[in-house]
KOLGULUM-991081 format. One line per field, with one value per residue: residue number from 1; residue in one letter; z, x, y of N, C-alpha, C in turn. Coordinates in Angstrom, 1 decimal, decimal comma, always signed. Example, Ala and Ser with C-alpha at 12.3 -4.5 7.8 and 13.67 -1.06 7.14 Angstrom:
residues 2
num	c(1; 2)
residu	c(a; s)
n.pz	c(+7,8; +7,1)
n.px	c(+13,2; +12,8)
n.py	c(-5,7; -2,2)
ca.pz	c(+7,8; +7,1)
ca.px	c(+12,3; +13,7)
ca.py	c(-4,5; -1,1)
c.pz	c(+7,8; +7,9)
c.px	c(+13,2; +12,9)
c.py	c(-3,3; +0,0)
END
This chain:
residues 194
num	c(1; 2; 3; 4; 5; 6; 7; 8; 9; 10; 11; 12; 13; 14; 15; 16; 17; 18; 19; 20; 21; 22; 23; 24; 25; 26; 27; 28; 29; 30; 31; 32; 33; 34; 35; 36; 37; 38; 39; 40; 41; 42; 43; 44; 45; 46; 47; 48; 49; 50; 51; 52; 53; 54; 55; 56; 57; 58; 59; 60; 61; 62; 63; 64; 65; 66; 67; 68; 69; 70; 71; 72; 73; 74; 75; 76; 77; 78; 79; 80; 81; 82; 83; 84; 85; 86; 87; 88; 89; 90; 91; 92; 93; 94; 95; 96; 97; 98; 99; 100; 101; 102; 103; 104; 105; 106; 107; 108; 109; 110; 111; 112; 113; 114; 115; 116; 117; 118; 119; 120; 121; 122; 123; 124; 125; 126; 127; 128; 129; 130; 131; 132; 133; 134; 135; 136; 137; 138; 139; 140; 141; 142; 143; 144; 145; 146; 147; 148; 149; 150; 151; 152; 153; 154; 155; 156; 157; 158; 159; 160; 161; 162; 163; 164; 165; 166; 167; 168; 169; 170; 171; 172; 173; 174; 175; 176; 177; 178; 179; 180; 181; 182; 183; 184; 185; 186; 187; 188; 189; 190; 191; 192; 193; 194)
residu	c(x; x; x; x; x; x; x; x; x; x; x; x; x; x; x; x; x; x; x; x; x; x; x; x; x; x; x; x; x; x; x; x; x; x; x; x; x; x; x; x; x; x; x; x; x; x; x; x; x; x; x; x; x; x; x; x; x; x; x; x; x; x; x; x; x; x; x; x; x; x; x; x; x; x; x; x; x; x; x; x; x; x; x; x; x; x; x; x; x; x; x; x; x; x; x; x; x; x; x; x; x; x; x; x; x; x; x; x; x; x; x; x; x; x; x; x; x; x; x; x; x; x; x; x; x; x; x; x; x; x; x; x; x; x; x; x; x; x; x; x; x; x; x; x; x; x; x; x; x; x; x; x; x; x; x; x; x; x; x; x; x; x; x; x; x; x; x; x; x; x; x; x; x; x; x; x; x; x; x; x; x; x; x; x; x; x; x; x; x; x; x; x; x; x)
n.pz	c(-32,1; -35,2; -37,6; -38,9; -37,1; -34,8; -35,6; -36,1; -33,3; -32,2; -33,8; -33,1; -30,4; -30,4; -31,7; -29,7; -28,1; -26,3; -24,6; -24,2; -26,0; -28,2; -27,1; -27,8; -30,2; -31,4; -30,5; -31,5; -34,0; -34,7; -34,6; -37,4; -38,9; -39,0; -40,1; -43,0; -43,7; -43,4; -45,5; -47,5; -47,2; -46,8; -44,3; -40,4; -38,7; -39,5; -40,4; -37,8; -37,1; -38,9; -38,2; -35,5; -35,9; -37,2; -35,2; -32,9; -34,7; -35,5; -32,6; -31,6; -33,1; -33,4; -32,9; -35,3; -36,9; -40,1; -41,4; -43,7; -44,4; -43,6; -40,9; -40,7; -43,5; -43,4; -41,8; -42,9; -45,8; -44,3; -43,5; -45,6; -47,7; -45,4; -45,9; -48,9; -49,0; -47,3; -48,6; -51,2; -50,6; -49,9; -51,7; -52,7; -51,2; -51,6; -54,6; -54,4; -52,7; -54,6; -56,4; -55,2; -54,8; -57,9; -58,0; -56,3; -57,3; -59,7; -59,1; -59,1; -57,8; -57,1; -55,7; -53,0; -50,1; -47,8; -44,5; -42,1; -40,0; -40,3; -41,9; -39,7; -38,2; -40,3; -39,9; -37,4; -37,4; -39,1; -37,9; -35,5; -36,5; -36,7; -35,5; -31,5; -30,6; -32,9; -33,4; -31,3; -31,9; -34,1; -33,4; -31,6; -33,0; -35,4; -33,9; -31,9; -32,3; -32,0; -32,8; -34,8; -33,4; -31,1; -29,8; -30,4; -28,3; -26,0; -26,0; -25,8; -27,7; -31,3; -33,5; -36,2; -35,7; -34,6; -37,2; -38,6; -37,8; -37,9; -40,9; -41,5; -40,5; -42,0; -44,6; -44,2; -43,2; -45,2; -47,2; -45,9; -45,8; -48,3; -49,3; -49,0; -50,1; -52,7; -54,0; -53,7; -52,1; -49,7; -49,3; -48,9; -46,9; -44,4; -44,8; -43,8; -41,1; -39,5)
n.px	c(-27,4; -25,3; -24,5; -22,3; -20,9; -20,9; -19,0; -16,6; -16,0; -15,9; -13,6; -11,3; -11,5; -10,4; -7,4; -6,7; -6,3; -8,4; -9,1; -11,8; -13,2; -11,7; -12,2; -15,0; -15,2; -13,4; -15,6; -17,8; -17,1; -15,7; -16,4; -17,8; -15,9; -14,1; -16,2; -16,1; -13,4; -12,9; -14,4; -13,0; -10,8; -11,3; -10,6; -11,0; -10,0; -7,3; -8,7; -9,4; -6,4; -5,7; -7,2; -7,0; -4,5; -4,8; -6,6; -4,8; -2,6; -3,8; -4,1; -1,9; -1,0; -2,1; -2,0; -1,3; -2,8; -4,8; -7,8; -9,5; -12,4; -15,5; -14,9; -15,8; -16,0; -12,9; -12,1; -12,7; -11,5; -8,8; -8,6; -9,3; -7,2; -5,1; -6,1; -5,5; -3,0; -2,4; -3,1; -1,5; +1,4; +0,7; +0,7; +3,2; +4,4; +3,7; +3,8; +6,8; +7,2; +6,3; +8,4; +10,2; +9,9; +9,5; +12,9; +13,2; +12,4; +13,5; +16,4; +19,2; +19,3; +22,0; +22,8; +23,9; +21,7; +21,7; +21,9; +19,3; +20,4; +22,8; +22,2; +20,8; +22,9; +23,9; +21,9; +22,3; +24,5; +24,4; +22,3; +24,2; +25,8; +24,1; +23,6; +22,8; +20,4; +19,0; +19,1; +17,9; +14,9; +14,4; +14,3; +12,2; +10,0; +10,4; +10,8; +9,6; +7,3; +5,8; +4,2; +4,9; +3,6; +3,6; +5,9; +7,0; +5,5; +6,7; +9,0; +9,5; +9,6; +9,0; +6,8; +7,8; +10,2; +10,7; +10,2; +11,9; +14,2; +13,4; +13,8; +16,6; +17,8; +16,5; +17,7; +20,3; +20,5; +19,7; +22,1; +24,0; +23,1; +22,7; +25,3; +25,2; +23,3; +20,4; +19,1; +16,3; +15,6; +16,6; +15,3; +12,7; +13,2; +13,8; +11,4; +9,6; +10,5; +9,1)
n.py	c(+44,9; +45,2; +42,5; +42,9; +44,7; +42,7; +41,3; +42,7; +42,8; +40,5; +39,6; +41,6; +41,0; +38,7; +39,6; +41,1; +39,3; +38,0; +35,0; +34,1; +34,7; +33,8; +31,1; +30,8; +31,2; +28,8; +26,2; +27,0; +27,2; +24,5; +21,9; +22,0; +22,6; +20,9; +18,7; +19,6; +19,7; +17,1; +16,0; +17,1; +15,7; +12,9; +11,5; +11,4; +11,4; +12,9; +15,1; +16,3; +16,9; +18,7; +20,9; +21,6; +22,2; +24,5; +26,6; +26,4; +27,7; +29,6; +31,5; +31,1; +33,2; +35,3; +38,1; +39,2; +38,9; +38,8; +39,8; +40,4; +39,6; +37,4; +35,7; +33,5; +32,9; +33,4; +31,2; +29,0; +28,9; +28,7; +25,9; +25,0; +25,4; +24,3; +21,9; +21,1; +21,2; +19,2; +17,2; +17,6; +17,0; +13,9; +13,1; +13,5; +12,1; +9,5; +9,3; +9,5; +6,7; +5,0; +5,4; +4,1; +1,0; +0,5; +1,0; -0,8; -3,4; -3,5; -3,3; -5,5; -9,2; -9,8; -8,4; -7,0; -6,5; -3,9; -4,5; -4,5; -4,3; -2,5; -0,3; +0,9; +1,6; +3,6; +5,5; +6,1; +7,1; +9,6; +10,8; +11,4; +13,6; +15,7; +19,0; +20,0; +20,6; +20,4; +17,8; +16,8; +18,1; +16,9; +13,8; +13,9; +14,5; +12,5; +9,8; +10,0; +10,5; +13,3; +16,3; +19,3; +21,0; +20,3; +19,6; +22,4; +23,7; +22,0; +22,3; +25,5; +26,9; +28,9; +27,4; +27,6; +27,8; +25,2; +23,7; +24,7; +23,8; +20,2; +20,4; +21,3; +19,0; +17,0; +17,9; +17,7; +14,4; +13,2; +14,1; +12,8; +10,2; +9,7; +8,9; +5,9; +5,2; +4,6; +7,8; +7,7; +5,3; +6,8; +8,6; +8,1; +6,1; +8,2; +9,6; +7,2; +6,7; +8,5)
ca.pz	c(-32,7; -36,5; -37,9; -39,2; -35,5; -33,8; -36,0; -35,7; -31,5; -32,3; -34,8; -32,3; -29,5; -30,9; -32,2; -28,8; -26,8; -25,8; -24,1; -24,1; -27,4; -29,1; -27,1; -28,0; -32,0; -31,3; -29,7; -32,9; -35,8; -34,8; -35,5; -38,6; -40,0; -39,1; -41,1; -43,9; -44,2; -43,6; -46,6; -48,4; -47,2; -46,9; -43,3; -39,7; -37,5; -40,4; -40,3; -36,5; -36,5; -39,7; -37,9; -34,1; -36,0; -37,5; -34,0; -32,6; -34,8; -34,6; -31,1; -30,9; -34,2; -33,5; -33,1; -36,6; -37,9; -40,9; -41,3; -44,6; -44,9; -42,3; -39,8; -41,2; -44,8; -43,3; -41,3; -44,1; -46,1; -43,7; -43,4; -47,4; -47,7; -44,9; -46,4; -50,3; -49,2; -47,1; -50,1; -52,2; -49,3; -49,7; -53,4; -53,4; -50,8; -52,6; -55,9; -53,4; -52,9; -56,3; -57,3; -54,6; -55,1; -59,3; -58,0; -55,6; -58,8; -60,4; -58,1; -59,3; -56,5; -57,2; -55,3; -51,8; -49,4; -46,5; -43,1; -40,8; -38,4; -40,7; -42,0; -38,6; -37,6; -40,9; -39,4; -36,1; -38,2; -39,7; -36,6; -34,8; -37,6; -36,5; -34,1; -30,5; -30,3; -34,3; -33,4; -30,3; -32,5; -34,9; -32,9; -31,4; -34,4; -36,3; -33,6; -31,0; -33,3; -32,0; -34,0; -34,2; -32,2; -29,6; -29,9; -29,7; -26,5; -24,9; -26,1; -25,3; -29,0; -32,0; -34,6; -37,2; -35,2; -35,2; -38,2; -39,5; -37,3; -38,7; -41,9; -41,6; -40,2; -43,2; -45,4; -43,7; -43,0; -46,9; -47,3; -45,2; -46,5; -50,5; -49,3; -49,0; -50,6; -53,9; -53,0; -53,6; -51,1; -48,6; -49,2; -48,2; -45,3; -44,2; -44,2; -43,3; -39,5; -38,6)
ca.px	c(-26,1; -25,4; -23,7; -21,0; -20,5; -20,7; -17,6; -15,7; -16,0; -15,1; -12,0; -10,6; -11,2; -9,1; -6,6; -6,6; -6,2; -9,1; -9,5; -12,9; -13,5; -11,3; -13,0; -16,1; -14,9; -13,7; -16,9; -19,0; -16,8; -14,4; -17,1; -17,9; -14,7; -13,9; -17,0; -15,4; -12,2; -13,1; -15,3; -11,6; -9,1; -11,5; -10,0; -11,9; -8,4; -6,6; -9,3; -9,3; -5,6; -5,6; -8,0; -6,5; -3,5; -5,4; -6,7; -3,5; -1,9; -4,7; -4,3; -0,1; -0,2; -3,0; -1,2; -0,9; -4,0; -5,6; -8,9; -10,5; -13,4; -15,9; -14,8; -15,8; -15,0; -11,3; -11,7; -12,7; -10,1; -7,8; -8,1; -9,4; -6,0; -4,2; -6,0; -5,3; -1,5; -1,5; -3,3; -0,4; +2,4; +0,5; +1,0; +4,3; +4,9; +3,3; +5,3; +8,3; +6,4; +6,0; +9,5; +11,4; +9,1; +10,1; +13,8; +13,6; +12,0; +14,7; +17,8; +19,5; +19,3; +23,1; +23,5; +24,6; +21,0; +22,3; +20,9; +18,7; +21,6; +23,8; +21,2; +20,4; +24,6; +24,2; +20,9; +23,1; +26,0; +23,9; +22,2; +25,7; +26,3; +23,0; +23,4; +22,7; +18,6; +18,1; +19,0; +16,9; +13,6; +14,2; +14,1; +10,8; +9,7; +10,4; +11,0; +8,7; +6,0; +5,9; +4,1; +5,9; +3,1; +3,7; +7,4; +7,0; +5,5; +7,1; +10,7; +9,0; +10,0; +7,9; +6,2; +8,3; +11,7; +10,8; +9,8; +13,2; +15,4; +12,8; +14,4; +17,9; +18,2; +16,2; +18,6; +21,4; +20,5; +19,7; +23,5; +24,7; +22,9; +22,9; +26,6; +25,3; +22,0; +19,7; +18,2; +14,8; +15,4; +17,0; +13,6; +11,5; +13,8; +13,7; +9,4; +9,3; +11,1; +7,7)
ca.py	c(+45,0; +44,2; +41,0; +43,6; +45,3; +41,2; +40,2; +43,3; +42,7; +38,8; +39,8; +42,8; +40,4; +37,6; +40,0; +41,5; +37,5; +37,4; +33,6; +33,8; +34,9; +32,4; +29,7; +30,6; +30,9; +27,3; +25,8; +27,8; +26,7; +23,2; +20,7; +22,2; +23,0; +18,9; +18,0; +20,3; +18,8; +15,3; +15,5; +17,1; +14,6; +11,7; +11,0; +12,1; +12,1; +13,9; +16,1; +17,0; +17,5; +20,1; +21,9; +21,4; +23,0; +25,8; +26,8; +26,4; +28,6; +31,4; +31,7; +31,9; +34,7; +36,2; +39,9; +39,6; +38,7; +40,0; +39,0; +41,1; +38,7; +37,4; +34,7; +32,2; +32,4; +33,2; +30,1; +27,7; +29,0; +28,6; +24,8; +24,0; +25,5; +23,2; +20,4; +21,1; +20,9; +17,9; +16,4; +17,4; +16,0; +12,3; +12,8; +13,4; +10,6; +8,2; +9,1; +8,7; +5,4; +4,3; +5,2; +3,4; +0,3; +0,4; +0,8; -1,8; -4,3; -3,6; -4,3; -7,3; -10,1; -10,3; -7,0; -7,3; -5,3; -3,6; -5,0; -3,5; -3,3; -1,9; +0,5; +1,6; +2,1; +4,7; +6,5; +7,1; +8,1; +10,5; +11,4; +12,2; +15,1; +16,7; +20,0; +18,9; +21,1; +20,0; +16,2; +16,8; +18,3; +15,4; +12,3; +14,4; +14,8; +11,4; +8,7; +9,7; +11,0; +14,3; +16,8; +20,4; +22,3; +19,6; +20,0; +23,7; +23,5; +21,6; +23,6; +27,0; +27,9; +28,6; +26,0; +28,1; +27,2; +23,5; +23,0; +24,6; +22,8; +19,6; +20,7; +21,4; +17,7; +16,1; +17,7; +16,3; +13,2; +13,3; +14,4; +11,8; +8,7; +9,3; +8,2; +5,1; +4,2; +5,6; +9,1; +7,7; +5,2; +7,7; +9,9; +6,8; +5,8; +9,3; +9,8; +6,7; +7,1; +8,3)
c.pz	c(-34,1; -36,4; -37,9; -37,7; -34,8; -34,3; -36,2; -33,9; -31,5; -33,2; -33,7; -31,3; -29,0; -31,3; -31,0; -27,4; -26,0; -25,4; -24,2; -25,7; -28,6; -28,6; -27,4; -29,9; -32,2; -31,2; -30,9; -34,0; -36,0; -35,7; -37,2; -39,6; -40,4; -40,1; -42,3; -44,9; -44,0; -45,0; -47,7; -48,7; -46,9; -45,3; -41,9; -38,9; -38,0; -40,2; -39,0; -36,4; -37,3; -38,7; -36,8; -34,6; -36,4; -36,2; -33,4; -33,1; -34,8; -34,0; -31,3; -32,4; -34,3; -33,2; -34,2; -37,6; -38,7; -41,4; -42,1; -44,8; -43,7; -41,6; -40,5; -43,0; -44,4; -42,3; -42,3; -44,9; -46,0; -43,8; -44,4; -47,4; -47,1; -45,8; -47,5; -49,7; -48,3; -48,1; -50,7; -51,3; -49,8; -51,3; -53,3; -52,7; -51,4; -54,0; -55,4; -53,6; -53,9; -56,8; -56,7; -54,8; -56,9; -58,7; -57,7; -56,2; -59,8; -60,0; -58,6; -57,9; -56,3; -55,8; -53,9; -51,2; -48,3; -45,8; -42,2; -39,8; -38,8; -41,4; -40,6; -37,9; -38,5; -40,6; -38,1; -36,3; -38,5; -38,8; -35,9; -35,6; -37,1; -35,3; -32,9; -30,6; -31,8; -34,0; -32,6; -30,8; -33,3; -34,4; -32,1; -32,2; -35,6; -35,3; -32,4; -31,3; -32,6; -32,8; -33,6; -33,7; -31,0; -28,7; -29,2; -28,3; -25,7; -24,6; -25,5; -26,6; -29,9; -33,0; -35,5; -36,8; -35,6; -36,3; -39,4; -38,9; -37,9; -40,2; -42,4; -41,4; -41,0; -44,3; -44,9; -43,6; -44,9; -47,3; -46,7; -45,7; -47,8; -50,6; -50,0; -49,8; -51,9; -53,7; -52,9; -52,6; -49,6; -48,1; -48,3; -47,3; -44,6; -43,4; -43,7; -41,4; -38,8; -38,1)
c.px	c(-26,1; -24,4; -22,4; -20,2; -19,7; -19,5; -16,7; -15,1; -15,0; -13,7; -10,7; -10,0; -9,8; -7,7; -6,0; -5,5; -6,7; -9,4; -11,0; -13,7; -12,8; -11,8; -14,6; -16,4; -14,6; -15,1; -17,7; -18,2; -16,0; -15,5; -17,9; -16,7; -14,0; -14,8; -16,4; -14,4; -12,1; -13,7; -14,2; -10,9; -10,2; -11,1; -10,3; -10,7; -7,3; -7,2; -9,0; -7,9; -5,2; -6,2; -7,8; -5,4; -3,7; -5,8; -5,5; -2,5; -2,6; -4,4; -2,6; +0,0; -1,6; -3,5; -1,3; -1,7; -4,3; -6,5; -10,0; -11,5; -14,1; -15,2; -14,6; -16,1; -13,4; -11,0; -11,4; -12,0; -9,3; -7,6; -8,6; -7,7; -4,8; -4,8; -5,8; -3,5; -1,1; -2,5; -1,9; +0,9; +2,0; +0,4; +2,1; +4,8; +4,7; +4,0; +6,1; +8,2; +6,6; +7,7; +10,3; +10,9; +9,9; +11,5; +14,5; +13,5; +13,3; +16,3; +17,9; +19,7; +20,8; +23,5; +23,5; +23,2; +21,6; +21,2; +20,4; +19,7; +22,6; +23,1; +20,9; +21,9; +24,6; +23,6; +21,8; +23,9; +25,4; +23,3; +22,9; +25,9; +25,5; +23,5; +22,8; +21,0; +18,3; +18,2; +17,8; +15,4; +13,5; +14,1; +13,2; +10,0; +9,1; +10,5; +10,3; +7,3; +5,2; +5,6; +4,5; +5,1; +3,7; +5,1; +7,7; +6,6; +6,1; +8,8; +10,6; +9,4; +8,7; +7,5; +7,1; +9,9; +12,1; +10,8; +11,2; +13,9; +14,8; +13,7; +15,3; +18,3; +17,9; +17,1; +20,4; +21,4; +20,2; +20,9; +24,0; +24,5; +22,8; +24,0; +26,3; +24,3; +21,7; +19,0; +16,9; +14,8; +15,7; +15,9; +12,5; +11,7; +13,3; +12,4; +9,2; +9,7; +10,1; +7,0)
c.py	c(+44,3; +43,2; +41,8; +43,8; +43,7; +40,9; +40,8; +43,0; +41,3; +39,3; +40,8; +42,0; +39,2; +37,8; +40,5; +39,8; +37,4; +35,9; +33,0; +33,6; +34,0; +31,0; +29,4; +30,4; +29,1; +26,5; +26,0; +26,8; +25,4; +22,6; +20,7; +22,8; +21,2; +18,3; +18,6; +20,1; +17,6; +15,1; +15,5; +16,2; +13,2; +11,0; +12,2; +12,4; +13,2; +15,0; +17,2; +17,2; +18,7; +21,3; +22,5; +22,6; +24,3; +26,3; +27,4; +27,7; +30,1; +32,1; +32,2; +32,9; +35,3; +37,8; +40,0; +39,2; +39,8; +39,7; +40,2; +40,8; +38,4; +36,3; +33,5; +32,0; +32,3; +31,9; +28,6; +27,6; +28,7; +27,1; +24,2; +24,6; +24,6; +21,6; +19,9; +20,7; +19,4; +16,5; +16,2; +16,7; +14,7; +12,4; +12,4; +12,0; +9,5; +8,1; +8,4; +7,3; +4,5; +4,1; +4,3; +1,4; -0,3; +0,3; -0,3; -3,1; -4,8; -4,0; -5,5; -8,1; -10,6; -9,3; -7,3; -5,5; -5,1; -4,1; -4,3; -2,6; -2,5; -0,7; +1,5; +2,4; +3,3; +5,6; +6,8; +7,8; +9,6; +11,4; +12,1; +13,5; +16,5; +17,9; +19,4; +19,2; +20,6; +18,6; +16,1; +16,5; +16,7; +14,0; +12,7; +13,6; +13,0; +9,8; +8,6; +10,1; +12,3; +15,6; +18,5; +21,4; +21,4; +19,8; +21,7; +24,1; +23,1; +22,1; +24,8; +27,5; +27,8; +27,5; +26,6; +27,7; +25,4; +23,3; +23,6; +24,0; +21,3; +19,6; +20,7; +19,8; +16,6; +16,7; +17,0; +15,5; +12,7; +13,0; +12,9; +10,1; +8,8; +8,5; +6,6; +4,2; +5,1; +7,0; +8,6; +6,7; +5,8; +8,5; +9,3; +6,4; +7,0; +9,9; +9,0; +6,2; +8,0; +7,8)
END
C-alpha cells in the first residue's frame, strides 16, 4: 500500500470517528508534537495542554475536517498555530501587566485604595448581573480553574458555547467594574481571577 493510499485510510478514518484510528494518530504524533511546541512556548505543561487541546478538538469536529496536506504537516500546523497565539495572549497580558504596574506607580498615596473586601463585594456585584449558565461557565472557568474543554464536558455543550458565554461575562464584568476602578486595572483583576 502507498504512503498516499495509508493517509487517505487514516484521514477518511478520522473523518469517519474512527476510535482506533485517532488513537493510533495520537500514540504516533502527541510526543512529538509536545517536543515541537515546548521548543515554541519554552514551557513542557503549556506544551501538553496546546496539544491535549488540539487532539481534543480533532476528535469532537472531525465531520468537518479538511485535511489538504499530509497528516502531519496539518498537525504541526495546527499546534505552531495554537502556540503562535498563546504567545501573543502572554504578550498582551504582560502589556496589561506593565500598564497597571506604571498606573499603580503613579497613584498618589493621598488616594483612598479600595480593600480586598470591598473589591470582592464589587466582583459579586458584578457577578449577580451575569446570566445564571454564563455566571455558572465563569466561576468554572476563572475560580475553579476549569479549562473550557473541561467545562464543555462536563455541561454536555460545545468548547465554542463556553468560550462565548467565557466572553459575554468578561465583558460585563468589564462594564460593571470600570464603574469603579481604571480599565487597566479591571483587565488585570479580571485575568487575574485565574
Amino acid at each position: 500500500m502507498s504512503d498516499f493510499n495509508h493517509e487517505r485510510i487514516l484521514i477518511e478514518g478520522l473523518m469517519e470517528g474512527n476510535e482506533k484510528i485517532f488513537d493510533y494518530l495520537f500514540h504516533l504524533y502527541y510526543s512529538g508534537l509536545v517536543v515541537y511546541v515546548d521548543h515554541c512556548v519554552s514551557d513542557k505543561v503549556v506544551a501538553e495542554d496546546i496539544v491535549q487541546d488540539f487532539f481534543v478538538k480533532l476528535w469532537l469536529h472531525h465531520t468537518t475536517l479538511s485535511i489538504k496536506q499530509s497528516l502531519r504537516s496539518y498537525f504541526f500546523a495546527s499546534v505552531r498555530n495554537r502556540a503562535i497565539d498563546y504567545l501573543r495572549h502572554q504578550q498582551i497580558k504582560e502589556a496589561a501587566e506593565k500598564r497597571m504596574m506604571k498606573e499603580s506607580e503613579s497613584v498618589s498615596g493621598n488616594q483612598e485604595q479600595l480593600l480586598e473586601s470591598e473589591l470582592r463585594v464589587y466582583i459579586d456585584r458584578a457577578l449577580d448581573k451575569l446570566p445564571p449558565v454564563c455566571r455558572e461557565i465563569f466561576v468554572m472557568n476563572r475560580f475553579d480553574g476549569l479549562k473550557p474543554v473541561e467545562i464543555a464536558a462536563k455541561k454536555g455543550i460545545s468548547v465554542r458555547t463556553v468560550e462565548a458565554h467565557i466572553g459575554k461575562a468578561l465583558k460585563i464584568m468589564r462594564i460593571e467594574l470600570e464603574k469603579y476602578l481604571p480599565i487597566s486595572l479591571v483587565t488585570l483583576i479580571i485575568n487575574s481571577l485565574y
